[in-house]
PyMOL commands that place a pseudoatom at each C-alpha (Angstrom):
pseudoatom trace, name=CA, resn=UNK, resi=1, chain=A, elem=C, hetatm=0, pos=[81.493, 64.331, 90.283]
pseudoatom trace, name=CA, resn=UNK, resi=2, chain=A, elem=C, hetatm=0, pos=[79.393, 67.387, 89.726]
pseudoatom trace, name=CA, resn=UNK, resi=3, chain=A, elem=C, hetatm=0, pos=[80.373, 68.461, 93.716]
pseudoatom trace, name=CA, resn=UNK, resi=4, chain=A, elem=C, hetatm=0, pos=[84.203, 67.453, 92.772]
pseudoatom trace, name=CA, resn=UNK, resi=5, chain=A, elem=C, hetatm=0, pos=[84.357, 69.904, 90.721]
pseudoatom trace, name=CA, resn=UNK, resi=6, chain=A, elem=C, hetatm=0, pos=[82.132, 72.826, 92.367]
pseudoatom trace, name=CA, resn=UNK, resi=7, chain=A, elem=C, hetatm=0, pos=[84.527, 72.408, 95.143]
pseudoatom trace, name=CA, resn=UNK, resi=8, chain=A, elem=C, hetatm=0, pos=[87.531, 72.495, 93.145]
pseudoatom trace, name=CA, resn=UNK, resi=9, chain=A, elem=C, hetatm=0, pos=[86.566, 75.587, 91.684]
pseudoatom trace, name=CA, resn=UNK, resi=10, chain=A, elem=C, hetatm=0, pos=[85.992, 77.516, 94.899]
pseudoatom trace, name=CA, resn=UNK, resi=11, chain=A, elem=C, hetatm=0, pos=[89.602, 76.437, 95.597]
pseudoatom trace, name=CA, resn=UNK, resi=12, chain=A, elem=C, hetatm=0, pos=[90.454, 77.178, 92.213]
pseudoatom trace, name=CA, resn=UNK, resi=13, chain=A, elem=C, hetatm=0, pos=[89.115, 80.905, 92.650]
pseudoatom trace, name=CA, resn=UNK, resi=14, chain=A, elem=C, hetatm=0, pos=[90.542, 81.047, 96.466]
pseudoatom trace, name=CA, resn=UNK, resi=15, chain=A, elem=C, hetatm=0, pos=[93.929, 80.404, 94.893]
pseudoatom trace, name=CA, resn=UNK, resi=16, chain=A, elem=C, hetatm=0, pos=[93.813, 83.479, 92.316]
pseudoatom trace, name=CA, resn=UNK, resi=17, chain=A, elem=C, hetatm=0, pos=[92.409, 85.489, 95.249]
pseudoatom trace, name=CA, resn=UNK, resi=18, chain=A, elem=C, hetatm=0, pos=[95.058, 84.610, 97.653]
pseudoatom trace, name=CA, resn=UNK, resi=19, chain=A, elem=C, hetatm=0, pos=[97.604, 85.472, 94.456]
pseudoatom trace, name=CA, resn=UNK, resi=20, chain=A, elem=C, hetatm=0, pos=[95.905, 88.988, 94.380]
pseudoatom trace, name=CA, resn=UNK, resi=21, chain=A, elem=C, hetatm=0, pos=[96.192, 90.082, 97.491]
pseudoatom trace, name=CA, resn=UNK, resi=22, chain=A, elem=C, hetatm=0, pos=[100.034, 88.937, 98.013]
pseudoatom trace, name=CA, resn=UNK, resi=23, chain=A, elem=C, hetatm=0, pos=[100.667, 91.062, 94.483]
pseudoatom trace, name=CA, resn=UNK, resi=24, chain=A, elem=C, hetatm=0, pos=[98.396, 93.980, 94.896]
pseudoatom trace, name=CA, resn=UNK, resi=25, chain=A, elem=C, hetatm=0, pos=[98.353, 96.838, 97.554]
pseudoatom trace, name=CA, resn=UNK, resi=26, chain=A, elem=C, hetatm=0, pos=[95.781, 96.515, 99.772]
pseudoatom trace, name=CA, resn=UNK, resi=27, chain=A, elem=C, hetatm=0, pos=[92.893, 98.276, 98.190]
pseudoatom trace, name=CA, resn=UNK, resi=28, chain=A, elem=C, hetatm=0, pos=[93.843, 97.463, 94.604]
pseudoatom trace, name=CA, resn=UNK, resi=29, chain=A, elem=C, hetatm=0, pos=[93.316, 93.890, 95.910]
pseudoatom trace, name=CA, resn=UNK, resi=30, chain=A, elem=C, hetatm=0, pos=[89.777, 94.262, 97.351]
pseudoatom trace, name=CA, resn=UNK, resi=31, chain=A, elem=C, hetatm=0, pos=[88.777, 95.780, 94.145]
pseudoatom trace, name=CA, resn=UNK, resi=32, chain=A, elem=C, hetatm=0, pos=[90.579, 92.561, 92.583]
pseudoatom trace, name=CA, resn=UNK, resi=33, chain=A, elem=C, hetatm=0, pos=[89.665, 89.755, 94.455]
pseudoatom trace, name=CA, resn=UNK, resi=34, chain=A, elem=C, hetatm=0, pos=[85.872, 91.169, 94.331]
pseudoatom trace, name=CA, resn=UNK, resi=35, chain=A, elem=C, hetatm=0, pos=[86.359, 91.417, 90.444]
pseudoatom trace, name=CA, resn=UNK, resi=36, chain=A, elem=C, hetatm=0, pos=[88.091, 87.825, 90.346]
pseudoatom trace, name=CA, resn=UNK, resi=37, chain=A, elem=C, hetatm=0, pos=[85.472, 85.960, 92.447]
pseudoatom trace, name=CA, resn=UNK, resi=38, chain=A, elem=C, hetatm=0, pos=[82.194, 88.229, 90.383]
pseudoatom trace, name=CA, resn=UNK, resi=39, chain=A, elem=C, hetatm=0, pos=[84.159, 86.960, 86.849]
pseudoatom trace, name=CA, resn=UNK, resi=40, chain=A, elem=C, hetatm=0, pos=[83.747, 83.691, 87.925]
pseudoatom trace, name=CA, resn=UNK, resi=41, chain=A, elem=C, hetatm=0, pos=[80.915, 83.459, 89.414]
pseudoatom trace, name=CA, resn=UNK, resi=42, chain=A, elem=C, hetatm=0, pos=[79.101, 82.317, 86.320]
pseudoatom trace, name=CA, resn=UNK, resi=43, chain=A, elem=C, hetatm=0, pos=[81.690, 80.058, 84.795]
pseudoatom trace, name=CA, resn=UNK, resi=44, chain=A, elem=C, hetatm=0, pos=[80.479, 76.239, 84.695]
pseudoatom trace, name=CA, resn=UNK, resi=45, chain=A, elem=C, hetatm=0, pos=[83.214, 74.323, 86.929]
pseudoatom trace, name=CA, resn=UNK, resi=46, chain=A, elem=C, hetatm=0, pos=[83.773, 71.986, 83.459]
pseudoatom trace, name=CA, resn=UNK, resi=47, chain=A, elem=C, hetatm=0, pos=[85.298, 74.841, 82.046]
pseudoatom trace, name=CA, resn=UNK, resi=48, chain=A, elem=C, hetatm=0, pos=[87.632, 76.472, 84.866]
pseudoatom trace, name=CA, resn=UNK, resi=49, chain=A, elem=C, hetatm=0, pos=[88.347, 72.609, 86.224]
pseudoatom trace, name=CA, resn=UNK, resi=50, chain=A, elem=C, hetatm=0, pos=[88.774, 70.924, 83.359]
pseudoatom trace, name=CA, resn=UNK, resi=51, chain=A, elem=C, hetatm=0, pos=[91.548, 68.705, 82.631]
pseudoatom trace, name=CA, resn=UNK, resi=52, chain=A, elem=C, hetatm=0, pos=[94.871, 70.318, 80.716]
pseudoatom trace, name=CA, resn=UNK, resi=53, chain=A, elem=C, hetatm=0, pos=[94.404, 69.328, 76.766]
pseudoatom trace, name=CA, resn=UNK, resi=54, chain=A, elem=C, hetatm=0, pos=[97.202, 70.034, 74.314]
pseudoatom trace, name=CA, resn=UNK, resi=55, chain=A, elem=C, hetatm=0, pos=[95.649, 71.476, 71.646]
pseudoatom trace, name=CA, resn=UNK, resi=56, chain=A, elem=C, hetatm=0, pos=[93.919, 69.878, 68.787]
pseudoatom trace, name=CA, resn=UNK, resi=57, chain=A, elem=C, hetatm=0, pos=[95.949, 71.826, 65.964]
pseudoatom trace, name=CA, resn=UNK, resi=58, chain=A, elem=C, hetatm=0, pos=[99.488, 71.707, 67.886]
pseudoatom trace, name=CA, resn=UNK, resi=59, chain=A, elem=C, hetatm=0, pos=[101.783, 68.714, 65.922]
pseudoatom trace, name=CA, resn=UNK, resi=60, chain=A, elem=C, hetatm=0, pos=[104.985, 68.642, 65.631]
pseudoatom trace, name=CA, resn=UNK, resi=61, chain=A, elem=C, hetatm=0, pos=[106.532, 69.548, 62.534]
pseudoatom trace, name=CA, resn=UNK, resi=62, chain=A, elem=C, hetatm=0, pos=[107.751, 66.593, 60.812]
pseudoatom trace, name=CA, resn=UNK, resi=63, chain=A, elem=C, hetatm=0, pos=[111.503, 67.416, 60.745]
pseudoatom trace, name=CA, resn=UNK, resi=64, chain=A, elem=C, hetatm=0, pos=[111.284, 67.830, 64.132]
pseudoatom trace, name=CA, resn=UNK, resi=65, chain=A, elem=C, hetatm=0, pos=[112.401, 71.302, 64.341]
pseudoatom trace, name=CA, resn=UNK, resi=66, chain=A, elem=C, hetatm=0, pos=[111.034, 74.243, 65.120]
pseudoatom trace, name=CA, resn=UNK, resi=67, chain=A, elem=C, hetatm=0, pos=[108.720, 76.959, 63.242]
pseudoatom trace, name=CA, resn=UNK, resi=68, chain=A, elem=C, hetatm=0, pos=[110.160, 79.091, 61.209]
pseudoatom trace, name=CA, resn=UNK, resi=69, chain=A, elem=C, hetatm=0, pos=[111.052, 82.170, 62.826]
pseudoatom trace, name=CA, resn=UNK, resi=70, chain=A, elem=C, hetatm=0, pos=[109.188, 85.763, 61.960]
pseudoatom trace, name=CA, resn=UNK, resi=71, chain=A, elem=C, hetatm=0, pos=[110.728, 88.109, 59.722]
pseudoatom trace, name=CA, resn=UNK, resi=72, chain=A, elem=C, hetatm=0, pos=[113.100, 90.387, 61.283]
pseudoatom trace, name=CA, resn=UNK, resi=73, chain=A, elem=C, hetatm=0, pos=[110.992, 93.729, 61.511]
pseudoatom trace, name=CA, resn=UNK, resi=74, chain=A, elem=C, hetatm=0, pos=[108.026, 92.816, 61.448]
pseudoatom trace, name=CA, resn=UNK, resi=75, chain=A, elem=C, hetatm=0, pos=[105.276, 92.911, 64.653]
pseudoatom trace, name=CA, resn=UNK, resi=76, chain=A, elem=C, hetatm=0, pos=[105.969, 89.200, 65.575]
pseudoatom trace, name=CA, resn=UNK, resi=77, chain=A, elem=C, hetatm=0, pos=[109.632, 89.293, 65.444]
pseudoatom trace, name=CA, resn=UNK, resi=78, chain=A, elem=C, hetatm=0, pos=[111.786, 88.675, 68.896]
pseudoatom trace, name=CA, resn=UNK, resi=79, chain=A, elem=C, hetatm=0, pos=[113.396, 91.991, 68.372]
for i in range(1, 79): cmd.bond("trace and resi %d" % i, "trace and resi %d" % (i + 1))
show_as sticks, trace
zoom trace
């Protein structure tokens, strides 16, 4: 399991790499991918490869509507 998972992250972190240097001019995306692969470098593979969770505190309301909406104006309004 443990090697599962080491090797899923190194494809994981390949992935994001590979996304840098198709988005990024070519020396922005050495400095990138070099950042990307040090920033990860450290991370346990059980918490980069871990499954998707919905979260814990995300229910749906019980009318089965949405949130209510911010108030217009202020910082976490649409507009």
């Amino acid at each position: 399991m443990v090697l599962k998972l080491e090797q899923r992250k190194v494809e994981l972190v390949d992935q994001v790499a590979a996304k840098v240097r198709d988005r990024l001019a070519r020396e922005k995306a050495k400095l990138a991918e070099a950042f990307v692969r040090q920033f990860y470098a450290n991370v346990p593979p059980t918490t980069c490869c871990a499954p998707a969770r919905t979260s814990c505190t995300a229910r749906p309301s019980p009318s089965g509507s949405s949130p209510a909406a911010a108030p217009a104006g202020s910082r976490w309004s649409a507009s």
